[in-house]
GULO-719935 format. One line per 3 residues: number of its first residue (from 1); for each residue x, y, z of N, C-alpha, C. Coordinates in steps of 0.1 Angstrom, whole numbers. Atoms other than C-alpha are relative to their C-alpha. Last residue first. Layout:
NUM = X,Y,Z,X,Y,Z,X,Y,Z  ... .
This chain:
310 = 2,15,8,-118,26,-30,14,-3,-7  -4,11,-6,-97,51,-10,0,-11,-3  -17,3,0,-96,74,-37,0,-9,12 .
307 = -2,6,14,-139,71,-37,20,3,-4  3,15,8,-138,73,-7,3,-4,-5  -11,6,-7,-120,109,2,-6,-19,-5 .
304 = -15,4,8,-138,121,-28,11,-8,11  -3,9,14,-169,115,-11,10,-3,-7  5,12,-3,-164,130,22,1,-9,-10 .
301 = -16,5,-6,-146,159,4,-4,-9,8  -10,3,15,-181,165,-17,14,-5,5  5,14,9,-201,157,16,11,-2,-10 .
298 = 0,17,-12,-185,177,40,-1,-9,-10  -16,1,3,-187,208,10,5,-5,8  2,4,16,-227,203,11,20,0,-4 .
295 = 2,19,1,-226,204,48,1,3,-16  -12,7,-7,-206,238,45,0,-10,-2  -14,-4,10,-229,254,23,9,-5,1 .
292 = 4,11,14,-260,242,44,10,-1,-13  -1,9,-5,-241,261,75,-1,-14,-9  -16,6,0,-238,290,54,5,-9,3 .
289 = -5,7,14,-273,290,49,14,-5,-4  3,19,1,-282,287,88,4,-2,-17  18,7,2,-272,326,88,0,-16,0 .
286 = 0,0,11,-235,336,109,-13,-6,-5  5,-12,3,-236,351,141,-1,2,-15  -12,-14,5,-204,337,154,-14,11,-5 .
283 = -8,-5,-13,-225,314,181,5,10,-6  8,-8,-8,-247,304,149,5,11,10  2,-11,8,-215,294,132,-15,10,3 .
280 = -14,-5,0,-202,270,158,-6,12,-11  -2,-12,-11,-238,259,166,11,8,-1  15,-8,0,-244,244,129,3,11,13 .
277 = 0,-4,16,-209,229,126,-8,12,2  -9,-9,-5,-211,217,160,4,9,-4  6,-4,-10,-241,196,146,9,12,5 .
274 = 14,-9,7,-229,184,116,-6,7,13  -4,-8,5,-202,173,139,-4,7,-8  -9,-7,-8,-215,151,163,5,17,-10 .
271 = 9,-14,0,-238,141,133,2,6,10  10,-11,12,-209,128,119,-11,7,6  -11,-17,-1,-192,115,153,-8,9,-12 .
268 = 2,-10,-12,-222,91,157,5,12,-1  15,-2,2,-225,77,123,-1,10,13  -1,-11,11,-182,71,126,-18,8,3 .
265 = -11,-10,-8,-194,54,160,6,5,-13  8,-9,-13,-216,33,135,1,12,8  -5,-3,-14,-196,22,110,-5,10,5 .
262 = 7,-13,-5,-215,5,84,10,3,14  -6,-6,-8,-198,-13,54,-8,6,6  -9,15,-7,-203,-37,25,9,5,12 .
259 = 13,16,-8,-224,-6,5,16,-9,11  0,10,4,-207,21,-21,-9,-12,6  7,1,5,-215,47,-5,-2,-12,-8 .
256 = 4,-6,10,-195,41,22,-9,-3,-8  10,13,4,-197,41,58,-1,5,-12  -10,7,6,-168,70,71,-6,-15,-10 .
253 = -5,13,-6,-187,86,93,9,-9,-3  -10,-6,-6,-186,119,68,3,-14,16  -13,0,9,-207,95,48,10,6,7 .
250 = -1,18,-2,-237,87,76,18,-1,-8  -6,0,-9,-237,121,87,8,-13,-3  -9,-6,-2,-241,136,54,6,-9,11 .
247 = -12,5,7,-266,109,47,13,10,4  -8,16,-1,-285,117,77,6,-5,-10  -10,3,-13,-282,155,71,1,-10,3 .
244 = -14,-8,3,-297,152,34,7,0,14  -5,16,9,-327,126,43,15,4,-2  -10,11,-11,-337,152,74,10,-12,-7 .
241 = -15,-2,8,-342,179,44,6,-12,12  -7,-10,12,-375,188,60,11,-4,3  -7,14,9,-385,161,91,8,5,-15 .
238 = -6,12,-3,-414,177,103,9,-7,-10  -13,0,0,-425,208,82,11,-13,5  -3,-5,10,-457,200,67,14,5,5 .
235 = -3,11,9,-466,171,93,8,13,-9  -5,-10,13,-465,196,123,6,-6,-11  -1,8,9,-478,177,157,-1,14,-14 .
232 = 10,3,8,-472,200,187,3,-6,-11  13,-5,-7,-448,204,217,-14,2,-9  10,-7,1,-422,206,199,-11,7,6 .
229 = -12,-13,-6,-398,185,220,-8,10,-5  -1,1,-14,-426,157,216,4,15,6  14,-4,-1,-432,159,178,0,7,17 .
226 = 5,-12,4,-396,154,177,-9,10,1  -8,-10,-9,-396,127,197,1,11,-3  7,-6,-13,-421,111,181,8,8,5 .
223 = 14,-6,-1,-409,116,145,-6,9,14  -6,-15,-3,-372,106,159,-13,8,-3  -2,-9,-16,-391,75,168,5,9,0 .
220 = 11,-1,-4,-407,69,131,1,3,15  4,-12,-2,-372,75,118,-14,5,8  -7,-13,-6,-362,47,135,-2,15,-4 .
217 = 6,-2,-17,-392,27,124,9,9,8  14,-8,-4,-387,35,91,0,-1,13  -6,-19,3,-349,27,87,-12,6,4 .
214 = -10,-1,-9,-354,-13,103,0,20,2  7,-2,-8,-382,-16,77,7,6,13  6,-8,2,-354,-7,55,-11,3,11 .
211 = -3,-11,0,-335,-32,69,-3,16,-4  -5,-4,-18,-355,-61,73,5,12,-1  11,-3,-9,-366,-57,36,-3,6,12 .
208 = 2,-10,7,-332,-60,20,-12,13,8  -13,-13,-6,-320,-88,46,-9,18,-6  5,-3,-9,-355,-105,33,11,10,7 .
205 = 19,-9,2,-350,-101,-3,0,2,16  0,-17,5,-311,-111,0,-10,4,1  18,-7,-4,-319,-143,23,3,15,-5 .
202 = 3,-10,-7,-282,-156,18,-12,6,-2  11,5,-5,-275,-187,-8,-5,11,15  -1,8,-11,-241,-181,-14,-14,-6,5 .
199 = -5,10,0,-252,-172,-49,5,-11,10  9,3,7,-271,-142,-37,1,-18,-2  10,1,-9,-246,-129,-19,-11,-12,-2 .
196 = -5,13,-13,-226,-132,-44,-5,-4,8  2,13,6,-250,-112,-64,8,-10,4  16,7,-1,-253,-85,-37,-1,-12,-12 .
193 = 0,10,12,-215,-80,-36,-15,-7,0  -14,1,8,-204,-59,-5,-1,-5,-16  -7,-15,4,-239,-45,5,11,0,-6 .
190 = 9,0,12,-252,-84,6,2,20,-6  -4,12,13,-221,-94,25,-10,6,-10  -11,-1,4,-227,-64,51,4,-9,-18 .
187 = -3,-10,3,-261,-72,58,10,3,-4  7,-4,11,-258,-104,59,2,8,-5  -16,4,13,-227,-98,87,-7,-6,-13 .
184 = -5,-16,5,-257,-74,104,12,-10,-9  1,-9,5,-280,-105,104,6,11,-3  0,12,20,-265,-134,116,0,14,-12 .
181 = 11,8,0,-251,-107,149,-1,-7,-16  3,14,-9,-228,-95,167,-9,-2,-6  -15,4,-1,-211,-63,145,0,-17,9 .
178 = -4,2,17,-244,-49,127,17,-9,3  5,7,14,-268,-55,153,10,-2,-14  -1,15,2,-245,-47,181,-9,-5,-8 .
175 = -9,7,0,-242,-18,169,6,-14,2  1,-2,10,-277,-6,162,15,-5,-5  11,13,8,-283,-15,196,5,-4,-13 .
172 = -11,6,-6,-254,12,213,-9,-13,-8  -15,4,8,-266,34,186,5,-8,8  -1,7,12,-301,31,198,7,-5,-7 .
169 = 6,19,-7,-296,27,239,-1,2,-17  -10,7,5,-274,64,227,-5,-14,5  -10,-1,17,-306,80,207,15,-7,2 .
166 = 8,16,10,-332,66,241,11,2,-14  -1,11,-2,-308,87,262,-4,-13,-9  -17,1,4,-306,120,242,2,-17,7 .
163 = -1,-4,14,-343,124,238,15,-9,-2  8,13,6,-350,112,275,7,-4,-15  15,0,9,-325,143,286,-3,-13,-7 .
160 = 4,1,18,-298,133,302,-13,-3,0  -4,-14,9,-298,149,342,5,-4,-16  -15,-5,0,-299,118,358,4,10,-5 .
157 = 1,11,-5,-333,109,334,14,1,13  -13,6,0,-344,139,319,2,-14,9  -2,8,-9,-378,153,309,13,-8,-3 .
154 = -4,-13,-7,-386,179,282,11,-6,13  -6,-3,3,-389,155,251,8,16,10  -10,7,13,-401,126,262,8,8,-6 .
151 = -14,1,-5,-420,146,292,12,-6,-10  -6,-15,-2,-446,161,264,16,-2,8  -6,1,11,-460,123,262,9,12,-5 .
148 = -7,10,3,-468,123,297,8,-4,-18  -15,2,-11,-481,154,299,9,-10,0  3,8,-11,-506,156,273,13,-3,6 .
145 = 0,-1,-18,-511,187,258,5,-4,8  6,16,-13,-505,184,221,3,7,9  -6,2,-13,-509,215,193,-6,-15,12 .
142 = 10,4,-6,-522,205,158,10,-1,13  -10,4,-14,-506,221,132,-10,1,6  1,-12,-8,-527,223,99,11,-9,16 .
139 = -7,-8,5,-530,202,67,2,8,10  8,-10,7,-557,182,73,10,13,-1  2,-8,-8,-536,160,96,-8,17,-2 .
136 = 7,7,-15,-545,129,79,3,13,9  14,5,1,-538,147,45,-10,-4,10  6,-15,-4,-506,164,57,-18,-1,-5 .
133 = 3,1,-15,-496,128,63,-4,15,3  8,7,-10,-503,117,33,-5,0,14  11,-3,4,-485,142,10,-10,-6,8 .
130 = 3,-14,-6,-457,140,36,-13,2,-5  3,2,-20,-456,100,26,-6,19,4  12,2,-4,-467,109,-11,0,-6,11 .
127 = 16,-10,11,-438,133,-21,-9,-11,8  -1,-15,-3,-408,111,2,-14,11,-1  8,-7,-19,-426,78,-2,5,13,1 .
124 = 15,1,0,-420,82,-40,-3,0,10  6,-20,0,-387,98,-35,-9,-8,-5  4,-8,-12,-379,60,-15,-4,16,-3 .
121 = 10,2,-9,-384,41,-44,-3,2,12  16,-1,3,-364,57,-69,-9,-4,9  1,-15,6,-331,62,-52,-17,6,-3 .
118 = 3,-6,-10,-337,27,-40,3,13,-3  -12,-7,-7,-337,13,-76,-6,8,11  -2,-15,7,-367,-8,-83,7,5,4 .
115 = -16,-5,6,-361,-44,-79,-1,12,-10  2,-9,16,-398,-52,-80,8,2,-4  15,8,11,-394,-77,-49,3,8,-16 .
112 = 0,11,0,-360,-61,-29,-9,-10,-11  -10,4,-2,-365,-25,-37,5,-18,-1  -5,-7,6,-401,-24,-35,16,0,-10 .
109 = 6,9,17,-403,-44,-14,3,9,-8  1,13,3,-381,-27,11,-4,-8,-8  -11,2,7,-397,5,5,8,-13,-2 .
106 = 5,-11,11,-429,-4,16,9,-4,-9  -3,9,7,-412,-22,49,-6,-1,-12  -15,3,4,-398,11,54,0,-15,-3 .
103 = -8,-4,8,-436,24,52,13,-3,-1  8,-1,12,-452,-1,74,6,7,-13  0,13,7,-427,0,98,-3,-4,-9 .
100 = -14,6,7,-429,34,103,7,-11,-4  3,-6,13,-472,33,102,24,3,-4  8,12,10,-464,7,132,1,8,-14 .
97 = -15,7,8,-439,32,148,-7,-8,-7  -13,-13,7,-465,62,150,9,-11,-3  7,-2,13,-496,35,161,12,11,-14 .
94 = -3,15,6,-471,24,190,-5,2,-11  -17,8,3,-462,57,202,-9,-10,-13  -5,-12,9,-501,69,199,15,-5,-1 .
91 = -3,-1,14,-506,40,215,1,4,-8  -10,15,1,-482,45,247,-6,-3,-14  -13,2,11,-495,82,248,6,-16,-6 .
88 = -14,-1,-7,-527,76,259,7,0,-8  0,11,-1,-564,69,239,16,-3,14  9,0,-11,-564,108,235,-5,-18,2 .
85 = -6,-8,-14,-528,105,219,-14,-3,13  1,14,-12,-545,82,190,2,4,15  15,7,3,-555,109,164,0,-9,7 .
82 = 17,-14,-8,-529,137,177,-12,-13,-2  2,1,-16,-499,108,173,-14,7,1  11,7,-11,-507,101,135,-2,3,11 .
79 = 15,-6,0,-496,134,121,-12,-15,5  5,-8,-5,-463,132,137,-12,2,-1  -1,3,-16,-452,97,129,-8,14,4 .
76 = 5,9,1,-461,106,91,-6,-2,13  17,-11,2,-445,138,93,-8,-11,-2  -2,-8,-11,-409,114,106,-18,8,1 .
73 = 6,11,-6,-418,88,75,0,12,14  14,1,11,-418,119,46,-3,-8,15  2,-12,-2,-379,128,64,-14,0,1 .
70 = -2,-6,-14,-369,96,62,-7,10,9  11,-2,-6,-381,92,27,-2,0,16  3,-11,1,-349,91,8,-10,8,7 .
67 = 20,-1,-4,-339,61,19,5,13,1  7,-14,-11,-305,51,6,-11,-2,-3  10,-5,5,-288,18,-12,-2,13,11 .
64 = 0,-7,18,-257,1,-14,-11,5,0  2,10,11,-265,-25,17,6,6,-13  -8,11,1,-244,-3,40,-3,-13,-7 .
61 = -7,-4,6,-267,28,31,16,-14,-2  8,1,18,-296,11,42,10,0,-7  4,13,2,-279,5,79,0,-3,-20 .
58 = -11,11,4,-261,35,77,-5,-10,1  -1,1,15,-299,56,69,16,-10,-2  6,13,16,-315,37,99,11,1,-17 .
55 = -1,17,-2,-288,48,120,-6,-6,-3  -10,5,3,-287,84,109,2,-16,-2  -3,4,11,-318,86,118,6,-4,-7 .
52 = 9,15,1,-317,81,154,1,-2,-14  -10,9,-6,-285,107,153,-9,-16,-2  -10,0,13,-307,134,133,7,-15,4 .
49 = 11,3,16,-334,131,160,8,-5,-12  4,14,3,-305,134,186,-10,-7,-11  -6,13,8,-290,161,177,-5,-16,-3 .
46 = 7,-11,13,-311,192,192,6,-15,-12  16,4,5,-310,173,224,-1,-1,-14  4,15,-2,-273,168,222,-15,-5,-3 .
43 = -6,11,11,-268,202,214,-1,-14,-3  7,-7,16,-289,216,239,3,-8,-11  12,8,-4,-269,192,268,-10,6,-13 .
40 = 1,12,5,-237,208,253,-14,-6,2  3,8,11,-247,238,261,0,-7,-10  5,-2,9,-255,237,294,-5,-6,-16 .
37 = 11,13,-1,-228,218,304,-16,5,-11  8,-6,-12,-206,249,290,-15,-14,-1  -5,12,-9,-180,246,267,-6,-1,13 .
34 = 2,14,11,-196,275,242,1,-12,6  10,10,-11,-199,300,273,-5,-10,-14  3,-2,-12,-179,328,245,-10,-13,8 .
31 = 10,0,-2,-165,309,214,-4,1,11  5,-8,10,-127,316,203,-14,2,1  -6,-12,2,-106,293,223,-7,13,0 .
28 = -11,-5,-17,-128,267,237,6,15,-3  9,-4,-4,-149,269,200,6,1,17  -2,-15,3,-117,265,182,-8,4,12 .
25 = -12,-9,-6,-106,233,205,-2,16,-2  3,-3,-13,-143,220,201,12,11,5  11,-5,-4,-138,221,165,-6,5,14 .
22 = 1,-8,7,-107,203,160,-10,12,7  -8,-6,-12,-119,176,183,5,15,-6  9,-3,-15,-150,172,161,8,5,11 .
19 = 8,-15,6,-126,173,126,-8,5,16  -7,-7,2,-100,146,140,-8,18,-1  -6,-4,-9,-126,126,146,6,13,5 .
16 = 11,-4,-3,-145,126,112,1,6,16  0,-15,3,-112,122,98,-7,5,5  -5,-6,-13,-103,90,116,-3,18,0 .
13 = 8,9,-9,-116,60,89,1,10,16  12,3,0,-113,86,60,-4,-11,13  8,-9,2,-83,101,68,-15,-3,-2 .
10 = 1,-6,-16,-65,74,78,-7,8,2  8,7,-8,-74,52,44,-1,6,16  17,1,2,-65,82,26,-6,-4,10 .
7 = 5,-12,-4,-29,87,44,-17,1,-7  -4,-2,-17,-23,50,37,-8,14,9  16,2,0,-36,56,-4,2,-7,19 .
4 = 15,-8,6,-8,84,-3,-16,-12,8  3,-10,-12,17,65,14,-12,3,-1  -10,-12,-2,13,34,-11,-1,7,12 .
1 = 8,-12,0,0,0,0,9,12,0 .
């Protein structure tokens, strides 16, 4: 192995690191009450949605494919809760991850059965998930009340917020799914060489499936939680552009596009850092577009670092 494709592979399995500590150092120096319990704990909150998602989209993304509809399944979760909530929060939960299930195991077929490219079959749930769920919630924001389902996103546990606890019981889950278990070394094989796969005799349709459904239902809990921290259900914004920062996160993790890879803790540090990103230029006073300027120039040097490492 040359230097060069050495200094790639370091950069892409360590870069994500390197950039978050980076960051904190400016923000010590340079950013007034930035290092400050506080508000870190903000940040955390403000992250975790993105962070649940993330870990459906490196799952997807480690077959070779993405979910576009992330974002579609989130306004989904939100415009069911109001119609079950007065029943209790527990089915409102449950009726919010059923309809994420339902749509990621959608896509899934889709993909897997009809062998339609995942590009294509998740911007159809995109457009007619949101379209659906601003239909069930007639199109209007619908403030919630109810206490118990309001502490999810206000309420702490030890002093971490609910939000931020149930996002690292996900990634610490989502890990050992993909590094202990039948199914995450499927997953992997069928992301590395899906017609080998194939040939070994490996349950490609159902791997395909599982894991999609796998991507809905996590977004379908950043939904609730979202919905939660809100404080009302809001299908027509819910979830906007969430498909773009969980790939960002997922790629600047170091999981590539290509497939036959998910690393997780990369998954984490990315939206660690899309995140710090965001508050590091708010704190100076700069607009949220600059921030989308930035992630968009993450990605392209995300990518290129890959694709030379391939």
């Amino acid at each position: 192995m040359t230097l060069t494709a050495t200094r790639t592979r370091w950069l892409q399995d360590n870069g994500v690191y390197v950039a978050v500590g980076a960051l904190l150092l400016f923000n010590a120096l340079f950013t007034a009450n930035f290092m400050t319990l506080g508000n870190f704990t903000t940040q955390l909150v403000q992250a975790a949605p993105v962070l649940i998602v993330a870990l459906g989209m490196a799952l997807v993304i480690g077959t070779e494919g993405v979910d576009l509809s992330v974002g579609a399944v989130m306004a989904l979760a939100a415009a069911i809760i109001p119609l079950y909530l007065g029943a209790g929060p527990v089915p409102a939960i449950l009726m919010a991850l059923v309809a994420g299930l339902a749509a990621g195991a959608f896509n899934g077929f889709l993909v897997a059965r009809v062998g339609i490219q995942p590009i294509v079959a998740t911007l159809a749930l995109l457009v007619g998930g949101r379209g659906l769920a601003l239909v069930i919630a007639n199109g209007q924001l619908v403030p919630l009340h109810d206490p118990a389902f309001l502490a999810l996103g206000t309420d702490d546990v030890l002093g971490i917020p609910i939000s931020v606890l149930i996002a690292g019981l996900l990634a610490l889950t989502i890990a050992g799914l993909t590094n202990r278990t039948t199914f995450g070394r499927q997953l992997v094989a069928v992301g590395g060489n899906r017609r080998a796969a194939t040939l070994t005799g490996l349950p490609v349709n159902r791997v395909l499936v599982g894991v999609y459904a796998i991507c809905g239902v996590l977004a379908a809990i950043a939904g609730v939680l979202a919905t939660s921290r809100l404080a009302a259900s809001d299908p027509a914004d819910m979830g906007l552009l969430m498909e773009l920062s969980a790939i960002t996160a997922v790629v600047v993790g170091g999981t590539p596009l290509t497939g036959g890879k998910v690393r997780v803790l990369g998954t984490v540090m990315g939206v660690v850092l899309m995140q710090l990103v965001r508050a590091t230029l708010i704190k100076h006073n700069l607009p949220d577009s600059i921030a989308q300027m930035i992630q968009a120039a993450i990605i392209v040097a995300a990518v290129y670092v890959a694709r030379e490492r391939r």
